[in-house]
C-alpha positions as a printed NumPy array, in Angstrom:
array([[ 51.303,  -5.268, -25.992],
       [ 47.372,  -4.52 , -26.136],
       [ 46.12 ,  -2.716, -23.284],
       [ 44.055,  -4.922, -20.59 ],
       [ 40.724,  -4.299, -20.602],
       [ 39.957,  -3.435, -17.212],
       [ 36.555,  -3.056, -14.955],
       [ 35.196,   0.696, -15.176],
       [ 35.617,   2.128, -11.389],
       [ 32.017,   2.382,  -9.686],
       [ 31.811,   6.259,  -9.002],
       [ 31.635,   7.476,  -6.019],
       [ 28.843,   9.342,  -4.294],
       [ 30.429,  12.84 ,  -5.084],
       [ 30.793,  11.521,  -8.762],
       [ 27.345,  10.616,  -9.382],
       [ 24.552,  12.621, -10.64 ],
       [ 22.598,  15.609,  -8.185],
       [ 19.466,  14.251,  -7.053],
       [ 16.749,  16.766,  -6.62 ],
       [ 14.532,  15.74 ,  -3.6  ],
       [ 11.057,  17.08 ,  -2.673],
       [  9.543,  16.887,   1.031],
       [  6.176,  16.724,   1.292],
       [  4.44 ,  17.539,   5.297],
       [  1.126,  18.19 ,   6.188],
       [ -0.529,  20.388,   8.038],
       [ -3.969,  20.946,  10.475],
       [ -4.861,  17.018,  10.421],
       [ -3.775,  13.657,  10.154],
       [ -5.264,  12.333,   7.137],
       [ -5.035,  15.235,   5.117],
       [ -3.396,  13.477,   2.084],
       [  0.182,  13.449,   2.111],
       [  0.584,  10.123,   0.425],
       [ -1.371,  10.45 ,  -2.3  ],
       [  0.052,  13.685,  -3.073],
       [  3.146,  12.636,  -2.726],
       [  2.477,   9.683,  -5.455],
       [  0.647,  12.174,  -7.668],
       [  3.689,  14.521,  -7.811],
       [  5.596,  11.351,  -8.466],
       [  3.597,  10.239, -11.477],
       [  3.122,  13.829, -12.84 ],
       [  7.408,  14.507, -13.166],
       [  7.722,  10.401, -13.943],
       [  5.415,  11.229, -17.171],
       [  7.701,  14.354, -17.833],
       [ 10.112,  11.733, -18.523],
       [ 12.617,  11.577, -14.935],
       [ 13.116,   8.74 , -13.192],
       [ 11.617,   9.44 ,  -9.879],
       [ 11.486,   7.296,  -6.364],
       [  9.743,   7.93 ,  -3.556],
       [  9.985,   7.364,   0.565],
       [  8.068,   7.857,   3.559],
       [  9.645,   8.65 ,   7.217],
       [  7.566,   7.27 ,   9.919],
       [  8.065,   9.043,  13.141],
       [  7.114,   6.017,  15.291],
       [  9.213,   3.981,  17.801],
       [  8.43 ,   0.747,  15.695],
       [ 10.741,  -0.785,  13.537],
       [  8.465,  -1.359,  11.249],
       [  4.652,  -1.477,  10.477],
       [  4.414,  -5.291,  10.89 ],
       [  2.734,  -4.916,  14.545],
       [  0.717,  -2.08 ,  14.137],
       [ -2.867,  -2.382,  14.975],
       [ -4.197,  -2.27 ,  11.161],
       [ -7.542,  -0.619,  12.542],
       [ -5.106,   2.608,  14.015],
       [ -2.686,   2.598,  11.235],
       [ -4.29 ,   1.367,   8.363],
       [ -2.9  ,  -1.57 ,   6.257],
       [  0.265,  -3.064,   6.397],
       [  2.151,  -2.69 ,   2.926],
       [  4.417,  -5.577,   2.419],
       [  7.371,  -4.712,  -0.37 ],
       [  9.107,  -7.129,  -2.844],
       [ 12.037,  -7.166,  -0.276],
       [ 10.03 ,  -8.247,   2.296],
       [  9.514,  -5.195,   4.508],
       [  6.236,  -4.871,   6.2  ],
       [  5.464,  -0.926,   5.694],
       [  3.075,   2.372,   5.945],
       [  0.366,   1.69 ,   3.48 ],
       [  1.528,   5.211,   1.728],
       [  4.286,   2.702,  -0.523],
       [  1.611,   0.945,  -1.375],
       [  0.136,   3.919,  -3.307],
       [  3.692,   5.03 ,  -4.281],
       [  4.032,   1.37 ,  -6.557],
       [  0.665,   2.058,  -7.649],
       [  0.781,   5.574,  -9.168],
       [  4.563,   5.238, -10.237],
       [  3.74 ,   1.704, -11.791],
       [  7.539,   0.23 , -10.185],
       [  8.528,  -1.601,  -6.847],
       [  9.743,   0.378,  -3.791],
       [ 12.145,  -1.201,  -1.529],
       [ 12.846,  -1.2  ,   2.052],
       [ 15.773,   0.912,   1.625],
       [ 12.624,   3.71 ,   0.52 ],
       [ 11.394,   3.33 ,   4.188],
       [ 12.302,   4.238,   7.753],
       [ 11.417,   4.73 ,  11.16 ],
       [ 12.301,   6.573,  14.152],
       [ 13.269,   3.359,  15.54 ],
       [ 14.995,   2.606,  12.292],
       [ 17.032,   5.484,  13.011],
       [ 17.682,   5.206,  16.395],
       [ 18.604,   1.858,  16.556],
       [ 20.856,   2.431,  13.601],
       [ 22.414,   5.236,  15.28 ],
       [ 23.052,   2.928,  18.656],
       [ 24.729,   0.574,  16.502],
       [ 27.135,   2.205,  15.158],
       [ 28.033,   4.131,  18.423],
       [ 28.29 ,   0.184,  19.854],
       [ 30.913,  -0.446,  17.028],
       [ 33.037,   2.691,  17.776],
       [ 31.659,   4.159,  13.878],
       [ 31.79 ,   7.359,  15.791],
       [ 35.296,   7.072,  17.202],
       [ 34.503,   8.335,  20.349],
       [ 32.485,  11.234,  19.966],
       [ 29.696,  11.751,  22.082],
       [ 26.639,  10.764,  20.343],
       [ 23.806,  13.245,  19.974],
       [ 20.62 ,  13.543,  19.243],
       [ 21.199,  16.953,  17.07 ],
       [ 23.552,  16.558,  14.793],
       [ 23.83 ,  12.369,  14.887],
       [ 20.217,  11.692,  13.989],
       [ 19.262,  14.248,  11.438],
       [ 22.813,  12.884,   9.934],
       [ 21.411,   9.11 ,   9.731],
       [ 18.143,  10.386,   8.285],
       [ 19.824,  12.252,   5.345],
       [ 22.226,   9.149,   4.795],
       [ 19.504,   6.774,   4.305],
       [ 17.925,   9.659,   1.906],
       [ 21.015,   9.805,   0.189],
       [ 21.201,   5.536,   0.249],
       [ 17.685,   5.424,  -1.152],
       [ 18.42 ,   8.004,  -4.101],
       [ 21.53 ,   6.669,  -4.67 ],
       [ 19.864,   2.789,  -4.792],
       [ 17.092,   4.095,  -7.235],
       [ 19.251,   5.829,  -9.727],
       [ 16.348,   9.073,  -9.05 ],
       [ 16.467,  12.291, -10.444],
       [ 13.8  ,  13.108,  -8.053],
       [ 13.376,  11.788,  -4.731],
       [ 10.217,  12.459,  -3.03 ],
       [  9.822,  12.101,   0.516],
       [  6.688,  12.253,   2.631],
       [  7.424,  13.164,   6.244],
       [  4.469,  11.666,   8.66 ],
       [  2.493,  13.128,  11.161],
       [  1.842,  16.661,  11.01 ],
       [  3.772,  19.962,  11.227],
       [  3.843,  20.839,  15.4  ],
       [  4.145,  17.774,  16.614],
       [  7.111,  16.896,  18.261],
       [  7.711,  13.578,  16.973],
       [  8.574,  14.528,  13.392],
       [ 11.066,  17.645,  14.285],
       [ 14.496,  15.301,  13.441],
       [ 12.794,  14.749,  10.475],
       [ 11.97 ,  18.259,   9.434],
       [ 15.696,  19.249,  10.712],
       [ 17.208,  16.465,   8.363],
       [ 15.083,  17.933,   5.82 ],
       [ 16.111,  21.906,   6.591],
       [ 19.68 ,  20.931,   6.504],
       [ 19.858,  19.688,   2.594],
       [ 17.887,  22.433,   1.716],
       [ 20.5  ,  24.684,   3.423],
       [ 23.333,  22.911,   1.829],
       [ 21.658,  22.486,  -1.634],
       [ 19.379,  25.044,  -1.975],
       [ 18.555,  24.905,  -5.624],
       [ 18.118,  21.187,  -5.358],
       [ 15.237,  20.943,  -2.324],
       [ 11.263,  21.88 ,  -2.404],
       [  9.077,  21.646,   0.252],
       [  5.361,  21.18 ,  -0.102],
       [  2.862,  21.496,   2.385],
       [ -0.613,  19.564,   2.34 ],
       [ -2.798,  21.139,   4.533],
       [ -6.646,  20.791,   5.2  ],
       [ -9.022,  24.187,   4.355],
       [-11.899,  23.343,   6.394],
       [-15.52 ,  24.658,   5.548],
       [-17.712,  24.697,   8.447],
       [-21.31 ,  24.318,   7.43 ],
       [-22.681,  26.837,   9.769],
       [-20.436,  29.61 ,   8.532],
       [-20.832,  28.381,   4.883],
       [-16.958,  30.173,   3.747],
       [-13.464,  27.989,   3.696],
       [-11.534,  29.082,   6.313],
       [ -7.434,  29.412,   5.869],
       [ -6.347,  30.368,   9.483],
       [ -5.723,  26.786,  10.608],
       [ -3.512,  26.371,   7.554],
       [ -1.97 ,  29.603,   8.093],
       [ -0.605,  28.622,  11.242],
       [  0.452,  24.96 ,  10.069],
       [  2.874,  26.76 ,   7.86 ],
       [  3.837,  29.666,  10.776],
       [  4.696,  25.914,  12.236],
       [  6.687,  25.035,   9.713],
       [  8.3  ,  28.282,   9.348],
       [  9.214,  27.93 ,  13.055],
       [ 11.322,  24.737,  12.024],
       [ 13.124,  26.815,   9.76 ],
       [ 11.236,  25.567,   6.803],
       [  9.062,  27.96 ,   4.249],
       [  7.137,  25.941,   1.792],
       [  7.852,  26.271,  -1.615],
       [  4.007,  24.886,  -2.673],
       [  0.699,  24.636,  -0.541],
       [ -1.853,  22.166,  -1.609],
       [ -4.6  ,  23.332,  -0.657],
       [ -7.229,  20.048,   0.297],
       [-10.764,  20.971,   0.546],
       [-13.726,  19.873,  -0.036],
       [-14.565,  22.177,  -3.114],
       [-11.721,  23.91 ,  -5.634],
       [-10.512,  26.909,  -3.615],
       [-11.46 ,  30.264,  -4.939],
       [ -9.719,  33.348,  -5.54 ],
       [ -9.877,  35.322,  -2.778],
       [ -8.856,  31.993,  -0.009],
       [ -6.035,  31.995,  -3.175],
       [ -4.956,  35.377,  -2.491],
       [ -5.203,  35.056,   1.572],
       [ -2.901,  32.027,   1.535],
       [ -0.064,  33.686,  -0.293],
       [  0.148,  36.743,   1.537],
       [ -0.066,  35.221,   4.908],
       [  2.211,  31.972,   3.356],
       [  4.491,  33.939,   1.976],
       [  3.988,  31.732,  -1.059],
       [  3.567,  32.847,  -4.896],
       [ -0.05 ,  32.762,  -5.86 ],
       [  0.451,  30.377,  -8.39 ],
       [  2.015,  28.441,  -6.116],
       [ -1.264,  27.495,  -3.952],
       [ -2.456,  24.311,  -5.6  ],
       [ -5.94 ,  23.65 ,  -5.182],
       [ -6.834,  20.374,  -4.531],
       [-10.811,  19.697,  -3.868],
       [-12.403,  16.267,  -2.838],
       [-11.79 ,  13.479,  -6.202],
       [-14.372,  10.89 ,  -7.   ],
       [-11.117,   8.592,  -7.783],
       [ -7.574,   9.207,  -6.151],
       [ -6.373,   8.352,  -9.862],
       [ -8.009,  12.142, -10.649],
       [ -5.572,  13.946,  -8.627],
       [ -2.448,  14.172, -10.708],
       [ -4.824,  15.862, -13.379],
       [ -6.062,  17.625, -11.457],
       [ -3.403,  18.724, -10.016],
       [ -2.2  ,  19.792, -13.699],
       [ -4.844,  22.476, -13.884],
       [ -2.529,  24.595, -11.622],
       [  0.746,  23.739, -13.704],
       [  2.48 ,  22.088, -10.865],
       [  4.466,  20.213, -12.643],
       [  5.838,  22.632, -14.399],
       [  6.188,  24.869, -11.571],
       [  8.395,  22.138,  -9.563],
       [ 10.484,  21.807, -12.395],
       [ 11.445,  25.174, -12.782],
       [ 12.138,  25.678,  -9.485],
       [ 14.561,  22.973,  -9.142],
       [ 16.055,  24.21 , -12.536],
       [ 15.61 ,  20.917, -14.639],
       [ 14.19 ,  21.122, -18.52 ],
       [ 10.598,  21.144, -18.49 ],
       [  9.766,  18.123, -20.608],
       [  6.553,  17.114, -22.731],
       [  4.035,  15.19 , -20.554],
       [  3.681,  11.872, -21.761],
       [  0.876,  10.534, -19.432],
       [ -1.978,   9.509, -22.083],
       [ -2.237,   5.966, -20.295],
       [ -2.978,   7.712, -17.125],
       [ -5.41 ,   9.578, -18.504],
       [ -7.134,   6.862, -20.762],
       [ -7.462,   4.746, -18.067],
       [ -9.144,   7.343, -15.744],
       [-11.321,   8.175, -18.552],
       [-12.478,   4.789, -18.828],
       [-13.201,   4.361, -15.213],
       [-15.884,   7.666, -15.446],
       [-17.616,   5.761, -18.629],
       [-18.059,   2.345, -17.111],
       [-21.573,   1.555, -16.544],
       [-21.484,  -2.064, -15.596],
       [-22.185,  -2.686, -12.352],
       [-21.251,  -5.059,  -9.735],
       [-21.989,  -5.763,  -6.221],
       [-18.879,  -6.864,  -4.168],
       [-18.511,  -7.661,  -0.73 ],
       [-15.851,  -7.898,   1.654],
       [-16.224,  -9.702,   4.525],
       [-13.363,  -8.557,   6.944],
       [-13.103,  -7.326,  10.99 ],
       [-10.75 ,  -4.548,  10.768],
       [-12.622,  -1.489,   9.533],
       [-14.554,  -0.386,  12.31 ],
       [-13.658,   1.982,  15.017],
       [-16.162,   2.961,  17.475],
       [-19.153,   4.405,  15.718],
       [-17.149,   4.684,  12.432],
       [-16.601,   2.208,   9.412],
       [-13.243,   2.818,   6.796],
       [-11.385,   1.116,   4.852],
       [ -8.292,   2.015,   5.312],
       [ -7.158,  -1.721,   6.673],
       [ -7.272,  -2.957,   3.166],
       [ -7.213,  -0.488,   0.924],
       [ -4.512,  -2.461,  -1.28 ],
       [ -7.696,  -4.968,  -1.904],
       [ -9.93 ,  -1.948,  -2.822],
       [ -7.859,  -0.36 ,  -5.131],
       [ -7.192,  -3.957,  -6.681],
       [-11.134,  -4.359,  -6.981],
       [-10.362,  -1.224,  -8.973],
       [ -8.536,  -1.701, -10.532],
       [ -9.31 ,  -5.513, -11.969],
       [-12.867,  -3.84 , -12.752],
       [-11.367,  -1.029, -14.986],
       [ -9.904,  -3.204, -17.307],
       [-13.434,  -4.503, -17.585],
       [-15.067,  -1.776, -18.019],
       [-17.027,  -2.175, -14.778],
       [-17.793,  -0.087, -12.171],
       [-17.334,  -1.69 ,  -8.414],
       [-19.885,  -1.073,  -5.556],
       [-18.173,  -2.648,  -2.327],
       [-20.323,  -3.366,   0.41 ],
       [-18.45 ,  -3.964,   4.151],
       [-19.874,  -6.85 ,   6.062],
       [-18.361,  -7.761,   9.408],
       [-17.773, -11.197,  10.139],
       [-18.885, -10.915,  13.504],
       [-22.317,  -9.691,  12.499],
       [-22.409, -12.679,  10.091],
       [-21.73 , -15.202,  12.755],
       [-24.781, -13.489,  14.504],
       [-27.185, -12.868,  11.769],
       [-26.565, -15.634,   9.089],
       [-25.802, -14.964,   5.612],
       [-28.925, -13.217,   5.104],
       [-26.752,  -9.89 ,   4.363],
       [-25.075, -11.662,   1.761],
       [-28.151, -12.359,  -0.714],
       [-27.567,  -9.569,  -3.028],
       [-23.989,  -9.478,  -3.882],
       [-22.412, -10.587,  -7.075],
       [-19.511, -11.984,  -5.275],
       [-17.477, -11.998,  -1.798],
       [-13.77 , -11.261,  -0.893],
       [-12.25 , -12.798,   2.204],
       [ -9.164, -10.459,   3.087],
       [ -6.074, -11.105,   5.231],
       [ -6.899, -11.406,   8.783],
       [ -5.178, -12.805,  12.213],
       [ -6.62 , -14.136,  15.509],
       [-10.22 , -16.442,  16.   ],
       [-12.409, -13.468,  16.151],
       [-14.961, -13.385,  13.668],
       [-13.685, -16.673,  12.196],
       [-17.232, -18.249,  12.171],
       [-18.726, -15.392,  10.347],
       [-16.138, -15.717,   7.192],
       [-16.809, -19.725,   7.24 ],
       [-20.445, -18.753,   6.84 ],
       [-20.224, -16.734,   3.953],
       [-17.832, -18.865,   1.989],
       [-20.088, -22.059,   2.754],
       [-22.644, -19.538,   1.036],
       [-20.72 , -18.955,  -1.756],
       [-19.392, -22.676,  -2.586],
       [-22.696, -24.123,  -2.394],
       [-24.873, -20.974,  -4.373],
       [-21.748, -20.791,  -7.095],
       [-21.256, -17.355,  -6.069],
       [-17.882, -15.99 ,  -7.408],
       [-15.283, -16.176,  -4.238],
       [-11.611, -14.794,  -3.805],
       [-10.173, -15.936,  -0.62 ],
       [ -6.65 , -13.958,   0.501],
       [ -3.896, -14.815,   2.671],
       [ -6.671, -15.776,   5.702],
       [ -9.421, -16.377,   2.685],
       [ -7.685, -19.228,   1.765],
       [ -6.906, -20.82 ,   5.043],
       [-10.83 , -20.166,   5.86 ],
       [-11.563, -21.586,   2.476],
       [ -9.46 , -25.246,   3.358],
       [-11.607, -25.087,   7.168],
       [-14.836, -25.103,   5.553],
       [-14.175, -27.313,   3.206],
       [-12.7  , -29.655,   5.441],
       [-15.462, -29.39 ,   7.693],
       [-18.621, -29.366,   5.572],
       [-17.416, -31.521,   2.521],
       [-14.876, -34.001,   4.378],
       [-16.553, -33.967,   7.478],
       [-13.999, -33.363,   9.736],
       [-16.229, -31.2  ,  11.829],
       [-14.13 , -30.041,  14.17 ],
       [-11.194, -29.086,  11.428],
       [ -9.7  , -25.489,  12.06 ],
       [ -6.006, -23.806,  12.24 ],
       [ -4.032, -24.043,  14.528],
       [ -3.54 , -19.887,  15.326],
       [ -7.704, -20.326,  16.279],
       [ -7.591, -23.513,  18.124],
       [ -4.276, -25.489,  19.244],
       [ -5.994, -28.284,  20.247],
       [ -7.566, -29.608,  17.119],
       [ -8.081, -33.117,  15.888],
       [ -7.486, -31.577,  12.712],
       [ -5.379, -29.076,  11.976],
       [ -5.767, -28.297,   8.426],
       [ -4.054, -25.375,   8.576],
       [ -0.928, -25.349,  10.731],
       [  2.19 , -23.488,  11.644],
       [  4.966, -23.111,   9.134],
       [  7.985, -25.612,  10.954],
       [ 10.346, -22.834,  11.718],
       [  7.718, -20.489,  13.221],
       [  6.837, -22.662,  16.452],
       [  9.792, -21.336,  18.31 ],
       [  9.647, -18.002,  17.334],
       [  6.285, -17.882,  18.73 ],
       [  7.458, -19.182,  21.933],
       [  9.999, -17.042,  22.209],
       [  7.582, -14.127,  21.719],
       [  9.571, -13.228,  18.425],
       [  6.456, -11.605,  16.394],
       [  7.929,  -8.131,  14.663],
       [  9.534,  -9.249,  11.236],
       [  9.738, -12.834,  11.695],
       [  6.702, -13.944,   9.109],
       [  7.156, -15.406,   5.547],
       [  7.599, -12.154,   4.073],
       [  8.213, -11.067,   0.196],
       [  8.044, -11.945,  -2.776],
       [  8.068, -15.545,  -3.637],
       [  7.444, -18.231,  -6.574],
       [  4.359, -19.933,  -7.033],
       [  4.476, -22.483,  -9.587],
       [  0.95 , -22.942, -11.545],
       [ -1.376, -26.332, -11.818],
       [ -1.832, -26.797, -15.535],
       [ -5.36 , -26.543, -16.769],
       [ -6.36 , -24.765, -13.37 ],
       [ -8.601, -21.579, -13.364],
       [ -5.858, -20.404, -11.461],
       [ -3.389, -20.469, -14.113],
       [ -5.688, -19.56 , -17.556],
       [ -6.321, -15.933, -15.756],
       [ -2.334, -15.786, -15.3  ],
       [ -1.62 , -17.113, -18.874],
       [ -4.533, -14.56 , -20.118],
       [ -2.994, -11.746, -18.598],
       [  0.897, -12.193, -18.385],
       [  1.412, -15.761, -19.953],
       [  3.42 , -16.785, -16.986],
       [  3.76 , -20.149, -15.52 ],
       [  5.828, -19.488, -12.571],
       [  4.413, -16.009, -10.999],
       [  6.284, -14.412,  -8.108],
       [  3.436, -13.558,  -5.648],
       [  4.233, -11.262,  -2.216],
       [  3.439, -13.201,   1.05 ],
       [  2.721, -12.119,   4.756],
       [  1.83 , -15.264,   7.411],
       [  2.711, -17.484,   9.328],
       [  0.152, -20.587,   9.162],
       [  0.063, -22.816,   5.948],
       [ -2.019, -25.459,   4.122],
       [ -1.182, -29.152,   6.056],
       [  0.002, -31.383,   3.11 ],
       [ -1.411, -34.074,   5.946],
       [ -4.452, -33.483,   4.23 ],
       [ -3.847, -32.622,   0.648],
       [ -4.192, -35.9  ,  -1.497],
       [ -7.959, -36.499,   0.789],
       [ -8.601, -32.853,  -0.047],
       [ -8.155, -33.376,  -3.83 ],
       [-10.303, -36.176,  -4.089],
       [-12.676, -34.838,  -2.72 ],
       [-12.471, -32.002,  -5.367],
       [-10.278, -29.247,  -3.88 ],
       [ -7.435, -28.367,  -6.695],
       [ -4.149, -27.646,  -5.328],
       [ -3.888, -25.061,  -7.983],
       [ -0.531, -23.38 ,  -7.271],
       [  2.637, -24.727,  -5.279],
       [  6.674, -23.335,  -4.472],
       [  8.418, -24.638,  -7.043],
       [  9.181, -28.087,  -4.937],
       [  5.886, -28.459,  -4.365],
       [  6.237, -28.971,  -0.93 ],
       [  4.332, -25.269,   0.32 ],
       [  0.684, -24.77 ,  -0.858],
       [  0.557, -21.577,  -2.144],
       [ -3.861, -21.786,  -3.59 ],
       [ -6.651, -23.871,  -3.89 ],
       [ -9.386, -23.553,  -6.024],
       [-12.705, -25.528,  -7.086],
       [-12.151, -26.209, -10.787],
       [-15.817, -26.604, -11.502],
       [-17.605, -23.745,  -9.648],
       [-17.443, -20.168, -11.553],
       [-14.796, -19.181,  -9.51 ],
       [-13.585, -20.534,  -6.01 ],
       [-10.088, -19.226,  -5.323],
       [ -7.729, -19.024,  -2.527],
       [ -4.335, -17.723,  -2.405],
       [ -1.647, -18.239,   0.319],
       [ -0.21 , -14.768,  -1.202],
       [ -1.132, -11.366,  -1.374],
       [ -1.941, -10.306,  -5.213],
       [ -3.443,  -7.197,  -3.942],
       [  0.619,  -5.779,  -3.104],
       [  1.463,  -5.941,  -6.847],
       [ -2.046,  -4.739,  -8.593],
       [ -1.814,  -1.387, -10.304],
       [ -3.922,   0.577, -12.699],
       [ -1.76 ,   0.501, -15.702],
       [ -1.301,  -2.964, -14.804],
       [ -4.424,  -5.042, -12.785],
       [ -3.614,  -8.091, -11.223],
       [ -4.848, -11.231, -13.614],
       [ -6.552, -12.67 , -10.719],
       [ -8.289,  -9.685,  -9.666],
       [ -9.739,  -9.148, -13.613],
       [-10.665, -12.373, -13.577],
       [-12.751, -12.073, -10.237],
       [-14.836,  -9.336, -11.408],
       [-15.38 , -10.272, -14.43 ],
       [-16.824, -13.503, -12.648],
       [-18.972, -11.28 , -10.835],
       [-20.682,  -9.797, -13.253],
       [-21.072, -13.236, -15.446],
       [-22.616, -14.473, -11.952],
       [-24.791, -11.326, -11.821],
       [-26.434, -12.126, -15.671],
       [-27.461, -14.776, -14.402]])
């Protein structure tokens, strides 16, 4: 008799190939880098031909990002798999041109909790749980989960905070205990500030030097220092950091101040760094196949278009100091769809609030307006202001998330008259709640249930033929149905929708039962867009968003005029 085909055996974890994993810390500040490093080291081995992954452990309590403050901790990332995240993943995706999941992600609360669990369900069998070894053990399983998930030859993990504190020690023991275990298979790389005070005129290494004394102390040495400064280090700050790092002097990576975060990875090639990791963790240094990268940085330092593009938003100041760190997925996205156009993008930051106090006077000279994600009333007025301005002057808009819903009060108030129109997260009490809450979020709100309970993720958005809506997809991807990423709560009121599209706003993109509106648009001005979604998440610079190309190319047709 023939033999029975049978089912190949999955391997096990022992079976399956060695993962090499890199930690990246950081050192004197908060700040100093780590992420981007982290996704420039990822793109440089990734165009040496490896399959590489990264992760980021978050030493805070949280479970996730999703209640953060976004003005404290910067944007909220939200992944395919619907995990709201450090914005650091968001610049992993966007250097290593692939989705991270929320297996790439964790918490100390993550951890913890995880940790609790298990001792609930006896996992342990009856050992007395610890903090040493139990949680450093949970933090290299999830590694190990994450590589294994990803298929990596390289992981790359950035560890948050910075080296002393005492939040991110379990992390840094996790990370000492592979590297004990597998010591050909685990780098360390420290990213640590070289400040150059302007009254003594000379970079100064001593803070760095004790960072990595610091890390030393955790029983870590670093295998690289990048050096971040705000000029290319010379020789002599070379030389002082590897005697007093015990590092190799080729091994200090100089990394100055870049006029584009998309610069680093070359630059970081000057030193040989990529070769350097690989020979280190004993892998076949491969030709570099990264002339995409390089074209496309290249062609950002030629542009000489110009545009002038505002975003009018609330979360980017912080006392005395304005940044844009709440929505930098929407920046680099501006980037990124003005690239591929060979433009070059000045954004201007206009708070709302200032708008609801001045006017729209600020607003004259800008070739178009972005209204980002936002919660809460405050500064509600001032967005309604400019996008009135922009409807009625044809001046190219791109409402997000918020944008939109802002987008369907205006109109509803200024072209259907429904003056008092609004949503129902600024005013409960409405006649005419044009935006409401989804039907299963009600409770949840009552219930107080906030943290991870939103429409998160990725999800399909079927596209209005003949819209502007879908041309720039078709243009771009020649999709019909486009899976967009998604973080709210509130959504359009089909109440309104068939008054709405008489009156001329275009329900230009649905869920595939048509039942959730997922963007408006108005079909005859230049461009007037709103999206339910987030197309900032999944905008990369080998790859710009269709929707974002089409918005600044908008802009500048607005601005030759």
């Amino acid at each position: 008799m023939p033999n029975k085909k049978t089912k190949p055996k999955e391997k096990t974890e022992s079976e399956k190939k060695s993962t090499k994993f890199i930690f990246v810390v950081g050192g004197v500040m908060s700040g100093v880098g780590k992420g981007v490093t982290t996704a420039s080291i990822g793109q440089i081995l990734q165009a040496r031909g490896y399959k590489v992954s990264a992760m980021k452990m978050d030493p805070y309590i949280n479970l996730d990002a999703g209640t953060m403050n976004p003005i404290e901790h910067g944007e909220v990332f939200v992944t395919d798999d619907g995990d709201e995240t450090d914005q650091d993943i968001g610049n992993y995706e966007r250097f290593l041109n692939k989705d991270i999941y929320k297996t790439n992600y964790m918490t100390t609360g993550r951890v913890y909790k995880s940790v609790i669990e298990k001792e609930r369900n006896l996992e342990y069998k009856g050992k007395c749980v610890q903090v040493v070894p139990h949680i450093p053990q949970e933090i290299q399983d999830r590694i190990h989960r994450a590589s294994l998930k990803t298929d990596s030859d390289i992981m790359i993990i950035e560890i948050g905070g910075t080296v002393g504190e005492y939040e991110n020690l379990l992390f840094l023991e996790a990370a000492r205990v592979m590297k004990h275990y597998n010591p050909k298979d685990v780098l360390f790389v420290m990213v640590s500030y070289i400040p150059m005070p302007k009254m003594i005129g000379e970079m100064k290494t001593k803070p760095t030097q004790h960072a990595v004394r610091s890390l030393q102390a955790a029983g870590i040495q670093p295998n690289f220092l990048v050096a971040r400064s705000e000029k290319p280090i010379d020789k002599a700050r070379r030389d002082k950091l590897s005697i007093n790092c015990n590092l190799l002097n080729e091994d200090v990576i100089s990394a100055p101040d870049a006029s584009s975060i998309y610069d680093i990875p070359l630059n970081f090639e000057k030193d040989n760094i990529g070769d350097r990791i690989l020979e280190k963790l004993e892998l076949p240094i491969k030709e570099t196949k990264n002339n995409d990268w390089r074209k496309m940085v290249e062609r950002a330092k030629k542009a000489t278009k110009e545009v002038k593009i505002g975003i009018v938003g609330k979360y980017f100041k912080s006392g005395d100091f304005a940044f844009g760190d709440s929505y930098i997925s929407v920046i680099e996205a501006i980037k990124h769809g003005s690239n591929i156009n060979n433009i070059k993008p000045e954004i201007i930051w206009l708070s709302a609030e200032e708008i609801e106090e001045e006017g729209n006077k600020a607003l004259k000279d800008l070739d178009g307006i972005i209204i980002p994600q936002g919660w809460g009333s405050r500064g509600s007025e001032g967005k309604m202001i400019a996008i009135k301005y922009c409807r009625e002057n044809n001046i190219p808009y791109f409402g997000l998330c918020y944008g939109m819903q802002m987008a369907v009060i205006e109109f509803a108030r200024n072209v259907a008259n429904l003056k008092d129109a609004n949503s129902q997260e600024v005013d409960k009490k409405t006649k005419h709640p044009v935006i409401h809450i989804m039907p299963n979020q009600e409770e949840l709100i009552k219930e107080k249930g906030y943290g991870g309970t939103i429409r998160l993720g990725a999800w399909p958005c079927k596209l209005k033929d003949g819209t502007r809506l879908q041309k720039a997809y078709l243009k771009h991807n020649k999709k019909k149905i486009v899976n967009e990423r998604h973080r709210h709560r509130y959504e359009f009121n089909n109440e309104f929708r068939e008054q709405f599209e008489k009156l001329g706003l275009t329900i230009a993109g649905t869920s595939p039962d048509d039942k959730i509106v997922e963007a408006i648009e108005i079909t005859s001005h230049p461009f007037f867009i709103g999206v339910q979604f987030h197309p900032e998440y999944i905008s990369r610079p080998l790859d710009p968003h269709p929707l974002f190309a089409e918005f600044v190319k908008a802009c500048f047709d607005n601005k030759k005029k």
